[in-house]
C-alpha positions as semicolon CSV with decimal commas, in nm:
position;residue;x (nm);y (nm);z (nm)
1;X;2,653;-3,807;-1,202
2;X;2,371;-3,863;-0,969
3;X;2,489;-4,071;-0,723
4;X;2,148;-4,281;-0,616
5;X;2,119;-4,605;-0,653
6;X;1,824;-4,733;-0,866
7;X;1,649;-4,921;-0,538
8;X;1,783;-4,574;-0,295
9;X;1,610;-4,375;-0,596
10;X;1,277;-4,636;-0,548
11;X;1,255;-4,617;-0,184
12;X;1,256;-4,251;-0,147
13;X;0,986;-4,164;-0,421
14;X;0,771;-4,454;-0,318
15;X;0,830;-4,284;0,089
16;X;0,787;-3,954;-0,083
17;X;0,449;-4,024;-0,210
18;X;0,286;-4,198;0,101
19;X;0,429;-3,894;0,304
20;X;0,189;-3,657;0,069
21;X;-0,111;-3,917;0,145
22;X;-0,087;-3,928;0,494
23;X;-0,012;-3,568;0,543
24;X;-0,291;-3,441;0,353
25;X;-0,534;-3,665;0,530
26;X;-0,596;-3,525;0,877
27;X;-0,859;-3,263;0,779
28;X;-1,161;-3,165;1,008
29;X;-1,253;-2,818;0,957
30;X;-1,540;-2,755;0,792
31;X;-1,536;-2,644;0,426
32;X;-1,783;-2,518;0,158
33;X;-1,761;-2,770;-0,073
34;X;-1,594;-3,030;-0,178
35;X;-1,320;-2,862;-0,394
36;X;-1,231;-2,647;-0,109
37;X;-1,152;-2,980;0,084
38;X;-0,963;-3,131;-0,210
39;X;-0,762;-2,782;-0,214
40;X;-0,687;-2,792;0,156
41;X;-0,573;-3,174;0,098
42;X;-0,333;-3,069;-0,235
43;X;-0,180;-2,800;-0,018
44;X;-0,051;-3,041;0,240
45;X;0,028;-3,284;-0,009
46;X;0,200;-3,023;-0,171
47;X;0,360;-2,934;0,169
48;X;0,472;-3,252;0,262
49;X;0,651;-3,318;-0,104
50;X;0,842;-2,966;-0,050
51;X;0,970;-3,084;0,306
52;X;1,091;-3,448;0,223
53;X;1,206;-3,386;-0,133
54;X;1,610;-3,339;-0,177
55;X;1,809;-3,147;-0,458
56;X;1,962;-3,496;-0,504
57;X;1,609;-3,665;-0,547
58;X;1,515;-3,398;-0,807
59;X;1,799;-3,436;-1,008
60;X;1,755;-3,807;-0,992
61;X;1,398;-3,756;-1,119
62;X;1,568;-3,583;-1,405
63;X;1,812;-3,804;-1,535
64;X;1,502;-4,039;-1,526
65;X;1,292;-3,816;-1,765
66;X;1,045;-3,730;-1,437
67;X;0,909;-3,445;-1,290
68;X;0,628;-3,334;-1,084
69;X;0,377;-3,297;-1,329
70;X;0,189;-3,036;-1,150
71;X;0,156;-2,864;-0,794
72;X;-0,214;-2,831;-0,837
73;X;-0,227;-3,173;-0,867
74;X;0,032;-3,334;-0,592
75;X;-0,090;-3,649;-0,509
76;X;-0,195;-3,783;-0,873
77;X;0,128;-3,634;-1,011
78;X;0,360;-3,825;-0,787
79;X;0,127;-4,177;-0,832
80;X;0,206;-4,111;-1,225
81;X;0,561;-4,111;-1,109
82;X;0,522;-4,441;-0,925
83;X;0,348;-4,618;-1,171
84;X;0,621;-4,492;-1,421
85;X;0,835;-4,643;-1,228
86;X;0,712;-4,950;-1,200
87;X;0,620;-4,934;-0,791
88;X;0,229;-4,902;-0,885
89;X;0,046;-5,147;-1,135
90;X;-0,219;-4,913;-1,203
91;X;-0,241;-4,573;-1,346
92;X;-0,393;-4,287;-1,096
93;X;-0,769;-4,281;-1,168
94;X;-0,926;-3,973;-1,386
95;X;-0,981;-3,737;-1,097
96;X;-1,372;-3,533;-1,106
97;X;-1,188;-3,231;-0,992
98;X;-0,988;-3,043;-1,281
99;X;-0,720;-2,830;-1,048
100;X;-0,703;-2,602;-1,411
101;X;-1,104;-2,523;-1,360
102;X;-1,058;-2,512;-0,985
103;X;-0,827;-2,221;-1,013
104;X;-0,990;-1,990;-1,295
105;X;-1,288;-2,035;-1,167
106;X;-1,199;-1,875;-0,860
107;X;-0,995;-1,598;-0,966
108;X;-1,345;-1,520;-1,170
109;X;-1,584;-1,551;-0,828
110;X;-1,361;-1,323;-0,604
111;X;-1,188;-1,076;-0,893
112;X;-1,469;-1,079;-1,173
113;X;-1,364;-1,177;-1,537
114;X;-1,041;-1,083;-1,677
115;X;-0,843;-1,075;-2,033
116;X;-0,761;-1,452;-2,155
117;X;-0,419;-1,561;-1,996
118;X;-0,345;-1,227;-1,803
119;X;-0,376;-1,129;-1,458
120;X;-0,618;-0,837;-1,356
121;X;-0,518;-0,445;-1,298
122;X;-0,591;-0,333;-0,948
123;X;-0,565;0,016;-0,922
124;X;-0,532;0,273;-0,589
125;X;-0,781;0,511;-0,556
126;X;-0,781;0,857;-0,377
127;X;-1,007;1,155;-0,276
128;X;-0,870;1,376;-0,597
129;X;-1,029;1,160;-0,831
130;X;-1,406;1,206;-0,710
131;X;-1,559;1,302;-1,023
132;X;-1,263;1,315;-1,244
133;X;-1,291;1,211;-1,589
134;X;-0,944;1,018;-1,513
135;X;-1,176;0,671;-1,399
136;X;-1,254;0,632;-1,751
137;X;-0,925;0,661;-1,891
138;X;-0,859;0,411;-1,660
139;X;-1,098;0,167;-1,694
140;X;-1,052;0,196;-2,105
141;X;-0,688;0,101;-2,015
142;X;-0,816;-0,165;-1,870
143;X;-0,851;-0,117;-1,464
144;X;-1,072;-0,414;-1,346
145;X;-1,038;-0,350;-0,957
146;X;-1,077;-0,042;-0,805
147;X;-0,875;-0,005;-0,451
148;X;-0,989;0,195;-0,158
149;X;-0,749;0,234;0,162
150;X;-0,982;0,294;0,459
151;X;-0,655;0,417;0,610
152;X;-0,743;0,764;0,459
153;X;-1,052;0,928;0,418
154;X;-1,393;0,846;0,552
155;X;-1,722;0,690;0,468
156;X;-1,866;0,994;0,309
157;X;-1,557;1,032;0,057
158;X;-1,524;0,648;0,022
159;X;-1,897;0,654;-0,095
160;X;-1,828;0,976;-0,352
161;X;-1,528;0,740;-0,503
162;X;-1,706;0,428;-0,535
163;X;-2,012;0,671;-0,704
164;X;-1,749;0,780;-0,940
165;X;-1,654;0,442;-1,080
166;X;-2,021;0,334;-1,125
167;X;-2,046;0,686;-1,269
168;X;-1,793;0,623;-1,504
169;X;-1,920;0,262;-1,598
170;X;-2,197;0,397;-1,711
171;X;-2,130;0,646;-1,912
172;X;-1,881;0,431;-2,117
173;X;-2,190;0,178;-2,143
174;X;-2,376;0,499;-2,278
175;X;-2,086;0,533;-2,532
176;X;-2,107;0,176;-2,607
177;X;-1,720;0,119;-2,511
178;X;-1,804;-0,067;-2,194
179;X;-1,979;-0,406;-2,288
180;X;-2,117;-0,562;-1,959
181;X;-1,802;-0,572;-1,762
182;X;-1,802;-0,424;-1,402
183;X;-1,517;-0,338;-1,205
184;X;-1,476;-0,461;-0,821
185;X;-1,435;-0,252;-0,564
186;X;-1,172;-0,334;-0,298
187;X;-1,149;-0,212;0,015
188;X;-0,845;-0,240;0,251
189;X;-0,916;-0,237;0,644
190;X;-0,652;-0,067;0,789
191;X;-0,565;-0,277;1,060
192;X;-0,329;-0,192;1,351
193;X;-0,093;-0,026;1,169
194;X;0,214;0,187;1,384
195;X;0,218;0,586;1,215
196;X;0,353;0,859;1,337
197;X;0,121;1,114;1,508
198;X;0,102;1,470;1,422
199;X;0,422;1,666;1,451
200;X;0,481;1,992;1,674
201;X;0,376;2,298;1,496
202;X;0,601;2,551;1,549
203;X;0,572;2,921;1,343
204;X;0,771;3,047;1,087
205;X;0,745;3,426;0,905
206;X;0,511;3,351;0,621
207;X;0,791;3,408;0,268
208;X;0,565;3,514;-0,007
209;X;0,849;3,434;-0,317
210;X;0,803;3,654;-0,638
211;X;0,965;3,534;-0,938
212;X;1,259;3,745;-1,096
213;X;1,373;3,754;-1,473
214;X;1,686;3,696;-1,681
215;X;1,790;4,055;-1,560
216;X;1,691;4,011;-1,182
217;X;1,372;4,222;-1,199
218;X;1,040;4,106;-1,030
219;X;0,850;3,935;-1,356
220;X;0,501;3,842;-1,216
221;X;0,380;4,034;-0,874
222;X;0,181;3,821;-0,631
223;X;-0,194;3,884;-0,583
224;X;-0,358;3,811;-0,232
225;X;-0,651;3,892;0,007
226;X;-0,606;4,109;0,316
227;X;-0,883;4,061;0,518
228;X;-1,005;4,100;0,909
229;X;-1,281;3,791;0,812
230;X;-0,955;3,576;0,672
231;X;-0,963;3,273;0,931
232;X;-0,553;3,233;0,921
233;X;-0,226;3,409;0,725
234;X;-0,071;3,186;0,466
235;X;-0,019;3,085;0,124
236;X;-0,301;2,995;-0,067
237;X;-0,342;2,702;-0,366
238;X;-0,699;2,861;-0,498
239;X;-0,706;3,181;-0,731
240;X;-0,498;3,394;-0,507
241;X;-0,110;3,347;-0,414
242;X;-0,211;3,431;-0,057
243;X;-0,427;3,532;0,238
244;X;-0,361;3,734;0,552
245;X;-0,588;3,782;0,871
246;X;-0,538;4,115;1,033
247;X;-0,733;4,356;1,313
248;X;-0,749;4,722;1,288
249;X;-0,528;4,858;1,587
250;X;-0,585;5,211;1,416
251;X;-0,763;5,422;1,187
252;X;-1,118;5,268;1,037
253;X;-1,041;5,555;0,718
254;X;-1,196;5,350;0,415
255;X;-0,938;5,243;0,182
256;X;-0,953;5,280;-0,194
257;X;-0,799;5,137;-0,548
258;X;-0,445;5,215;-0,615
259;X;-0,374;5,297;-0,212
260;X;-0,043;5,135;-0,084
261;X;0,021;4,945;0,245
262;X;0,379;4,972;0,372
263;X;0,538;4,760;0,614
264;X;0,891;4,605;0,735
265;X;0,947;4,265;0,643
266;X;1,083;3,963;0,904
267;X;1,456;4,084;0,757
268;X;1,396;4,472;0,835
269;X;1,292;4,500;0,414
270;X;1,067;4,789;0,347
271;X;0,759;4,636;0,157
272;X;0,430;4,764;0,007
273;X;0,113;4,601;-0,116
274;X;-0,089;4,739;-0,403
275;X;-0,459;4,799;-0,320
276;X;-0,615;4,627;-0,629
277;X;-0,967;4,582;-0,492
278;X;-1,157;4,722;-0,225
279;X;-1,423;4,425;-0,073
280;X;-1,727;4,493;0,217
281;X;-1,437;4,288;0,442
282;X;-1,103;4,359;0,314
283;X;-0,896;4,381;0,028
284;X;-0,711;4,259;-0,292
285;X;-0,342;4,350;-0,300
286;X;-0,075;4,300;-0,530
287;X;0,321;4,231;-0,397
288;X;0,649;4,311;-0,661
289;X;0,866;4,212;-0,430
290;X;0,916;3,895;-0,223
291;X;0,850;3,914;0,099
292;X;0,866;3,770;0,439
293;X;0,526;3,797;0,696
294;X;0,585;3,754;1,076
295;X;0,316;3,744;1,316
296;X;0,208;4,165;1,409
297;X;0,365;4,267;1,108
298;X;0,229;4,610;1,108
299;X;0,088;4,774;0,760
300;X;0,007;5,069;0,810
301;X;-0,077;5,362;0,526
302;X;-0,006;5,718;0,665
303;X;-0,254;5,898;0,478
304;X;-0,512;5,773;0,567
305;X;-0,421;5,706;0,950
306;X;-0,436;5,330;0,928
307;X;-0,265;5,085;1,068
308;X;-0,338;4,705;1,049
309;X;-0,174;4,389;1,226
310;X;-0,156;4,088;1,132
311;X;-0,222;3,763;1,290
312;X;-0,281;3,395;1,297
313;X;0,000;3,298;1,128
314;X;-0,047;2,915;0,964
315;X;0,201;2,717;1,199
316;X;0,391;2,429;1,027
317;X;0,510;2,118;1,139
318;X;0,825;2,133;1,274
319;X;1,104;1,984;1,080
320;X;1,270;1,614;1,253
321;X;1,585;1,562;1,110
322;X;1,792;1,250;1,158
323;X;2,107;1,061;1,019
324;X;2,336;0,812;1,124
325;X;2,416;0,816;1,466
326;X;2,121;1,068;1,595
327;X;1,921;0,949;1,898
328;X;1,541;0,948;1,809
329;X;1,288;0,944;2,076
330;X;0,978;0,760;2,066
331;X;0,742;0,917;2,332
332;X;0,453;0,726;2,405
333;X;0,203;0,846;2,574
334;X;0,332;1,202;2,593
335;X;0,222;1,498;2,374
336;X;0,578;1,652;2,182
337;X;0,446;1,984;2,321
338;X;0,511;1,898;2,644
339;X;0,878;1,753;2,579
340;X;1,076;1,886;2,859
341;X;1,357;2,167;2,774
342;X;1,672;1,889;2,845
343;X;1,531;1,677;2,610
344;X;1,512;1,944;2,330
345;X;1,872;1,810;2,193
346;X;1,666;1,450;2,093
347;X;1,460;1,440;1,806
348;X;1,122;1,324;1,899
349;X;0,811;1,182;1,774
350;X;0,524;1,024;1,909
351;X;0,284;0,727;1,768
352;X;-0,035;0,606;1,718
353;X;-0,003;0,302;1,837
354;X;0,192;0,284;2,162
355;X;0,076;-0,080;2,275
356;X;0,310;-0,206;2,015
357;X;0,604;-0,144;2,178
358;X;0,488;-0,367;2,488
359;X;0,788;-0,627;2,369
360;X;1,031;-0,410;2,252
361;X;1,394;-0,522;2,389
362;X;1,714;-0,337;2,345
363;X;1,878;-0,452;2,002
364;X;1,559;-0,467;1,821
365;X;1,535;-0,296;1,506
366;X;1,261;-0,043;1,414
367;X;1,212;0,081;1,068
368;X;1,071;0,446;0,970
369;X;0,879;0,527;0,634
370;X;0,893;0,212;0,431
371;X;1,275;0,147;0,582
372;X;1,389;0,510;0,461
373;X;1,540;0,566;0,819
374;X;1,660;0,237;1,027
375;X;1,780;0,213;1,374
376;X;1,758;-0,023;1,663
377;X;1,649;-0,032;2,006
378;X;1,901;0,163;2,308
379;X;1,716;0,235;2,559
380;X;1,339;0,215;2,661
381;X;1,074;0,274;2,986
382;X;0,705;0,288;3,029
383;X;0,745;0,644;2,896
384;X;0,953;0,626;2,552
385;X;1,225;0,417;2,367
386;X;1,552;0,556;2,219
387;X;1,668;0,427;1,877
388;X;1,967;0,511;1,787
389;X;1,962;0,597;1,361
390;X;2,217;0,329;1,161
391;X;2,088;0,481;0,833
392;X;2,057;0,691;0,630
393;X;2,385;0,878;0,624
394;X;2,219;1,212;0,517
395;X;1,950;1,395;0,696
396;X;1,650;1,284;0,637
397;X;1,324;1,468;0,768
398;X;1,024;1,248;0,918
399;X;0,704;1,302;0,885
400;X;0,310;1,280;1,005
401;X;0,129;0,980;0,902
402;X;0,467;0,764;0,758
403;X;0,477;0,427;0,901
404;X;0,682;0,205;1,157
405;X;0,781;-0,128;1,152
406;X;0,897;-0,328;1,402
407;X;1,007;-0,666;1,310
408;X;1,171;-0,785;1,569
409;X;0,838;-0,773;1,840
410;X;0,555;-1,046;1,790
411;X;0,312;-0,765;1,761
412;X;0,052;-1,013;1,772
413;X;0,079;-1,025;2,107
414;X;-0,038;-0,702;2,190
415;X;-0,226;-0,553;1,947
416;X;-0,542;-0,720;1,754
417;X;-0,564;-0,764;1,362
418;X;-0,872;-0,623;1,371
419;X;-0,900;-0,261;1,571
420;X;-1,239;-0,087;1,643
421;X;-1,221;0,142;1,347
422;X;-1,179;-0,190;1,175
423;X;-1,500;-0,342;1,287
424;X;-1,673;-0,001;1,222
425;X;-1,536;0,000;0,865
426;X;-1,620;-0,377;0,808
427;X;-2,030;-0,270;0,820
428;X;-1,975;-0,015;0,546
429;X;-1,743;-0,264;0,281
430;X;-2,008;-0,498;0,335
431;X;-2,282;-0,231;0,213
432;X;-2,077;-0,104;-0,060
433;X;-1,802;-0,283;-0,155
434;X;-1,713;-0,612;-0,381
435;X;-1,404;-0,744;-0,211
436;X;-1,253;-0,638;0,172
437;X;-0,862;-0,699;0,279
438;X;-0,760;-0,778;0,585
439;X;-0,447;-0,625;0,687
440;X;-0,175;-0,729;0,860
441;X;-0,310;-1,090;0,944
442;X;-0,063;-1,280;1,155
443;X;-0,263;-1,614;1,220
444;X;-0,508;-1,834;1,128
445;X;-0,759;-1,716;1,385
446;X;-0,692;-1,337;1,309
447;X;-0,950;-1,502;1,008
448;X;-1,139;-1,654;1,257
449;X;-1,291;-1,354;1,414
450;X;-1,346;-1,193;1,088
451;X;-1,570;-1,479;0,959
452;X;-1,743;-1,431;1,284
453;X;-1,809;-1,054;1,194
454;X;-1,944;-1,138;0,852
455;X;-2,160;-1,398;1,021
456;X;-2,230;-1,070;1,250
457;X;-2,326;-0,862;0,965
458;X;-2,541;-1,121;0,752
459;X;-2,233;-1,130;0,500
460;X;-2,087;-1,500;0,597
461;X;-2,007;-1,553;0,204
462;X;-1,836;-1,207;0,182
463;X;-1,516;-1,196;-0,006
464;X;-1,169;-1,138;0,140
465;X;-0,803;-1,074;0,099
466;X;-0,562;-1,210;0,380
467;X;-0,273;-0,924;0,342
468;X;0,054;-1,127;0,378
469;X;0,290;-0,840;0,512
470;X;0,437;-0,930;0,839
471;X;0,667;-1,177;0,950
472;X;0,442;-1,376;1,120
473;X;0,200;-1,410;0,842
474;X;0,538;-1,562;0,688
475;X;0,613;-1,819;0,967
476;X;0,229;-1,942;0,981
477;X;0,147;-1,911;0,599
478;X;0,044;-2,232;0,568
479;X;-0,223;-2,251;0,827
480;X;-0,344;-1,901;0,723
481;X;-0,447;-2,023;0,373
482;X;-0,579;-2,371;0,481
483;X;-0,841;-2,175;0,674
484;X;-0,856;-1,908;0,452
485;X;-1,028;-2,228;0,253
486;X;-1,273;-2,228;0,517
487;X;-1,416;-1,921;0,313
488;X;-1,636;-1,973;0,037
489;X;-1,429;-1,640;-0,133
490;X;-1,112;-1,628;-0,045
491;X;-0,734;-1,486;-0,185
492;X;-0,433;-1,362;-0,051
493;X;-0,247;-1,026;-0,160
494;X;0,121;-1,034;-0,156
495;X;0,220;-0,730;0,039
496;X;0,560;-0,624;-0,052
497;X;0,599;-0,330;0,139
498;X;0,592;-0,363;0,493
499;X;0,698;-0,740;0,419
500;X;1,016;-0,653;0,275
501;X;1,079;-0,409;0,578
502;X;0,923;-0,713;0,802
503;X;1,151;-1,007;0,664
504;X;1,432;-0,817;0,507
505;X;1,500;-0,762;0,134
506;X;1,719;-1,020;0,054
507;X;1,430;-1,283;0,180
508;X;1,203;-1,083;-0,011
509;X;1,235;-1,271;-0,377
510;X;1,197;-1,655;-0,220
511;X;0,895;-1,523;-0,016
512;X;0,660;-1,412;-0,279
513;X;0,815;-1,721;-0,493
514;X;0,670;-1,965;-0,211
515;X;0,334;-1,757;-0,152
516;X;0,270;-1,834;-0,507
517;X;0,403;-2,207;-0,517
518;X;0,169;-2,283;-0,224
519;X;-0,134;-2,033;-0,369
520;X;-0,140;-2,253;-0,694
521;X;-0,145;-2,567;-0,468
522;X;-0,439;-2,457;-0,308
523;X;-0,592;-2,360;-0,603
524;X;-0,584;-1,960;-0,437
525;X;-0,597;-1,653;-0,643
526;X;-0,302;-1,457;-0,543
527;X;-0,265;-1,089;-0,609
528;X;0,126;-0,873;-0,600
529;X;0,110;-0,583;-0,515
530;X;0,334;-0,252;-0,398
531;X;0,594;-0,097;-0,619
532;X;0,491;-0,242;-0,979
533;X;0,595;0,034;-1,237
534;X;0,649;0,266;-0,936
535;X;0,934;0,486;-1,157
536;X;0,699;0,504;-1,455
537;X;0,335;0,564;-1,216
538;X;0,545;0,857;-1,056
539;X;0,787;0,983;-1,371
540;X;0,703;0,827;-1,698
541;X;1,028;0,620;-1,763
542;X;1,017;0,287;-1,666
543;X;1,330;0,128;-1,525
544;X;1,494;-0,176;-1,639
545;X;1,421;-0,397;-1,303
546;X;1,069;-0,315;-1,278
547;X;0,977;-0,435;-1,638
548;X;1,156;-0,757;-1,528
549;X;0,963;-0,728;-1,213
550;X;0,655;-0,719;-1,439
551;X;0,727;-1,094;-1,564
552;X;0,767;-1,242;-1,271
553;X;0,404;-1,065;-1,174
554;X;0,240;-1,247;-1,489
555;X;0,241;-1,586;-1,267
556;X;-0,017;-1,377;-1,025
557;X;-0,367;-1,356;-1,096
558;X;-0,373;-0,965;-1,020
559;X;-0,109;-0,694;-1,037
560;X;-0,156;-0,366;-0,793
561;X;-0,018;-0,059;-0,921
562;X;0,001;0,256;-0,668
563;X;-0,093;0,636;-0,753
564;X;0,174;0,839;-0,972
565;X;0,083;1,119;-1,228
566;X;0,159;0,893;-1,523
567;X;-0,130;0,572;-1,413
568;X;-0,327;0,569;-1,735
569;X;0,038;0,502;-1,896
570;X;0,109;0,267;-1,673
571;X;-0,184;0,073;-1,681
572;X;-0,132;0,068;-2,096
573;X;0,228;-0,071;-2,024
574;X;0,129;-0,310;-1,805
575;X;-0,127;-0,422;-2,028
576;X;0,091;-0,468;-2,346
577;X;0,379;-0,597;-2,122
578;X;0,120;-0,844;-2,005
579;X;-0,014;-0,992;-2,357
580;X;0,365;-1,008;-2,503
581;X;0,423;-1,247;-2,211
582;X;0,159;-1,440;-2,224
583;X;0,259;-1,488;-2,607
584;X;0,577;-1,587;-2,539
585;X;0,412;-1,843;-2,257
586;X;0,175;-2,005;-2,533
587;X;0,506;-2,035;-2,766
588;X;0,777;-2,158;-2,547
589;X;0,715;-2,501;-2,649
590;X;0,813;-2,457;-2,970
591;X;1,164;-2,519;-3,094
592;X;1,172;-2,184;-3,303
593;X;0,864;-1,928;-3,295
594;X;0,899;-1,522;-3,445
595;X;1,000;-1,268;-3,214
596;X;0,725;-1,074;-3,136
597;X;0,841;-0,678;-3,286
C-alpha cells in the first residue's frame, strides 16, 4: 500500500508541475522556429519531471488511475493531472503544436519518407559494391539510407559509390519498381578517432599450398607467373595462384613449353615448376607440389644454362600476440622499426593519435578492437605507456587500423571533434551528400563549430547526426540535443559500439533507453545503430537476442545494419520483423486480437 497521504500526494504533483514550468523557461538561444523552441522547452520540462519524480510518487499516480500522458507533451500532460485532481479549475488549453506532427515530420525532413509505423533501413556501404548489381537488391528490400564512412576510402571512391546508388535508382525507375522514392546518402566524418598504425613488416618464405586428395596425391597443381617485370613475389587473388619477381644471375638461353625449373624449397624440398607458357617477359608455370619460396631461391634449369633468383618477397605484418598478463607497449611517437633490441620481449604498437594519451594516469583502462583485448594503464612517459592485458585469456593477435578506447581520459581535452581531414571532408558531404554525422561529439559546442563550418560553406541548413558514443556525450546529453535544436535538421545516432566500450556494457541498456526517452521529448529523430542482426549480416542464422534486440529498435526512427555476406537477407528480416511489430503495437489495446502466423 502506497503510503502517501492524499494532501503529501497533492503537494508533490502540484511542486512537480511548477518545477517543469520554471525549468523549461530560461531559454535564449536562438532557434528556427517556433516548434524548435517549444521542443527545447518539452525537453527540460521533461527533464525536470525525471529529476523530481519518485518511484513512490509514480506508484501513487497509479493507484489514482494517473499517468503521464505523454513525454512529448510534459507540461500539458502533468496540468491534465492537476486539474484531475482537483488543484487546477481549468482544463490545459488545446495546444497549436501537435508533438505527434512535430515528430514525423521531422524524421521525414532529415531521413526522407519511410514505410507507415516503421523505422527506416540504414545500410553501410563499401568500395566492393561500386557498380554491383547488389544496390538494387538492396534498395528492393527496402534500404532507404545509404551510409558512407569517410574513415575509409577517399573522395574519388566515395563519389563512384554514391554514382552507384543513383545508378541503381534509376534503373529500377526504368523497370518501374522504384516509384519516386530516393534514398539519402549519409556520410560519417570520422572524427578523432585512436587506430592503430601500420604494423612492422617482417618476411616470411612465400608457402604456395596445393591441395591433396582422399589418397594424399596432389589433386589440382597451382598455376603462376614467373616474371623479371613482376613488381613483388606473392600470392595472387586474380586468375593466377601466384606471382614471382626474379633477375637472371645466369644464362639468357630462351626458354620453351614443357621446360622445367628446379629449385630447393625454404625446408631443403626439391621442387619444379612446369613451363606452361612462354611470354615477351616471363613465364606461366604450373606447381604439383606445395611449396615454400624464400627470398634468392634459386631456379635454375641445367640444360639450358639458366639460373634465375628470386626477389622482392611481399613482407607481412608481423603478428602481435597478447593474453592475460602480457605487457603491451604503446609507442608514441616512435616508428616499431626502430624499437630497440631490449624491448623486443614487449609487444608493441604504435597509434594514430598520440595526443590522446596527454591524460592518461596509471589505473586507467584502455580498450583494443571494440573491447576484444582490455588492459589498464602501468606505466607511462613522454615516449610510450605500458598496459598490462587483463583479458582475453587466449592469444589474441592485433591488428592495423582496429580501434582504441580510452574511457577513463576526458579526451576532449586534447583532441578536437572535428580534425583537419574532417573539415576537408565536410566541403565534399556538403556537395554530394544528403545527411553528414558528426562523430564522437562530446559537447554542446563541438556543434557549435560545425554550424560555423556550414555557415563557412553556404550550407547553414545542412543536415546532421550528433554520434552519441563517448562518455562524455553521455554526461552532457542534454545540452548536446538542446542545441542540436539550434539546427534547422537535426538527429542523433545511438552509437553502440565505442559507447558500450566507453560506458561499460552493463550501462549500456539504460543509456540508449534514456537517449530515446529524452529524443521523443524533444521531438528528435533518433537512429540505433551497430550490431543489429550482426550473426545473420555475417552468417545467415539469426540469434535469439538480436531478434529481441530488433524490438526494442522499433521505438527508433532508423535501424543501422553493418556489412556481412548475408545483407539483402537481413534487410528482408528486418523488414518483416519490423511490420509484425508494428501489428502487434496497433493491437495491444485490445483484450484478445489473432496471433499473427
Amino acid at each position: 500500500m502506497n503510503s502517501l497521504s492524499h494532501r503529501d500526494f497533492v503537494n508533490r504533483v502540484w511542486k512537480l508541475y511548477l518545477q517543469a514550468i520554471n525549468q523549461s523557461s530560461p531559454l535564449y538561444a536562438d532557434y528556427p522556429s517556433t516548434e524548435h523552441r517549444y521542443s527545447a522547452h518539452n525537453l527540460l520540462a521533461f527533464l525536470a519531471f525525471r529529476n523530481g519524480v519518485t518511484h513512490e510518487l509514480i506508484t501513487a499516480l497509479r493507484l489514482r488511475g494517473l499517468q503521464l500522458g505523454s513525454i512529448q507533451h510534459v507540461v500539458r500532460s502533468l496540468h491534465m493531472i492537476c486539474f484531475n485532481l482537483g488543484i487546477l479549475f481549468q482544463a490545459p488549453l488545446f495546444s497549436l503544436e501537435d508533438p505527434h506532427l512535430i515528430s514525423n515530420k521531422r524524421v521525414t525532413d532529415l531521413l526522407g519518407d519511410r514505410p507507415a509505423h516503421s523505422p527506416h533501413i540504414m545500410l553501410t556501404l563499401d568500395s566492393k559494391m561500386i557498380d554491383s548489381p547488389l544496390i538494387e537488391e538492396f534498395l528492393i528490400r527496402g534500404m532507404t539510407i545509404a551510409r558512407i564512412n569517410c574513415a575509409y576510402d577517399d573522395e574519388s571512391i566515395w563519389k563512384k559509390m554514391i554514382q552507384t546508388v543513383r545508378n541503381a535508382e534509376n534503373g529500377l525507375r526504368r523497370k518501374g519498381q522504384y516509384g519516386e522514392r530516393n534514398c539519402k546518402i549519409y556520410m560519417d566524418l570520422a572524427g578523432p578517432k585512436i587506430r592503430i598504425k601500420p604494423l612492422q613488416k617482417t618476411v616470411y618464405p612465400l608457402k604456395i599450398t596445393v591441395p591433396k586428395d582422399w589418397y594424399g596425391r596432389p589433386s589440382e597443381p597451382k598455376r603462376g607467373i614467373v616474371s623479371s617485370s613482376a613488381p613483388s613475389t606473392k600470392l595472387s587473388d586474380g586468375p593466377y595462384d601466384f606471382q614471382i619477381s626474379v633477375f637472371h644471375e645466369d644464362g639468357q638461353s630462351a626458354v620453351q613449353e614443357g621446360d622445367r625449373l628446379s629449385f630447393l624449397d625454404a625446408r631443403n624440398k626439391k621442387r619444379t615448376f612446369l613451363i606452361q607458357k612462354v611470354m615477351p617477359d616471363g613465364v606461366v608455370v604450373s606447381l604439383d607440389r606445395t611449396a615454400c619460396i624464400e627470398e634468392n631461391t634459386k631456379l635454375y634449369n641445367a640444360e639450358r644454362q639458366l639460373v634465375w633468383r628470386v626477389r622482392n618477397l611481399e613482407g607481412k605484418m608481423k603478428k602481435v600476440l597478447v593474453k592475460t598478463s602480457d605487457r603491451l607497449r604503446i609507442y608514441m611517437n616512435k616508428p616499431l622499426a626502430e624499437n630497440d633490441a631490449d624491448e623486443a620481449e614487449i609487444a608493441g604498437i604504435s597509434v594514430n593519435l598520440p595526443e590522446a594519451f596527454a591524460h592518461i594516469e596509471q589505473g586507467h583502462s584502455v580498450f583494443i578492437d571494440d573491447g576484444k583485448v582490455h588492459g589498464i594503464v602501468k606505466d607511462h612517459n613522454r615516449d610510450y605507456v605500458d598496459v598490462e592485458i587483463l583479458s582475453p585469456p587466449v592469444p589474441i593477435a592485433l591488428k592495423e587500423n582496429k580501434g582504441v578506447n580510452l574511457p577513463d581520459s576526458r579526451l576532449s581535452l586534447s583532441l578536437p571533434a572535428l580534425t583537419e581531414k574532417d573539415i576537408q571532408d565536410l566541403t565534399f558531404i556538403c556537395r554530394h551528400a544528403d545527411l553528414a554525422g558528426l562523430s564522437f561529439v562530446n559537447h554542446p559546442q563541438d556543434l557549435r563549430v560545425l554550424k560555423h563550418l556550414l555557415h563557412t560553406q553556404g550550407k547553414p541548413d545542412f543536415p546532421i547526426i550528433a554520434k552519441i558514443e563517448t562518455r562524455e556525450a553521455v554526461q552532457h546529453f542534454s545540452s548536446i540535443l538542446i542545441e542540436g535544436l539550434t539546427f534547422a535538421n537535426f538527429g542523433v545516432m545511438v552509437a553502440r559500439g565505442d559507447l558500450a566500450i566507453e560506458i561499460g556494457f552493463p550501462q549500456l541498456s539504460v543509456v540508449q533507453e534514456e537517449i530515446l526517452s529524452m529524443c521523443r521529448a524533444a521531438h528528435t529523430p533518433v537512429i540505433l545503430a551497430t550490431q543489429i542482426l550482426d550473426t545473420y549480416t555475417k552468417k545467415g542464422i539469426p540469434s535469439r537476442p538480436e531478434m529481441a534486440d530488433v524490438s526494442l529498435g522499433s521505438e527508433f526512427d532508423c535501424l543501422m545494419l553493418n556489412k556481412g555476406p548475408f545483407m539483402k537477407q537481413a534487410i528482408e528480416l528486418l523488414k518483416e520483423t519490423l511490420f509484425l511489430i508494428s501489428e502487434v503495437k496497433h493491437y495491444k489495446q485490445s483484450v484478445t486480437r489473432p496471433f499473427l502466423l
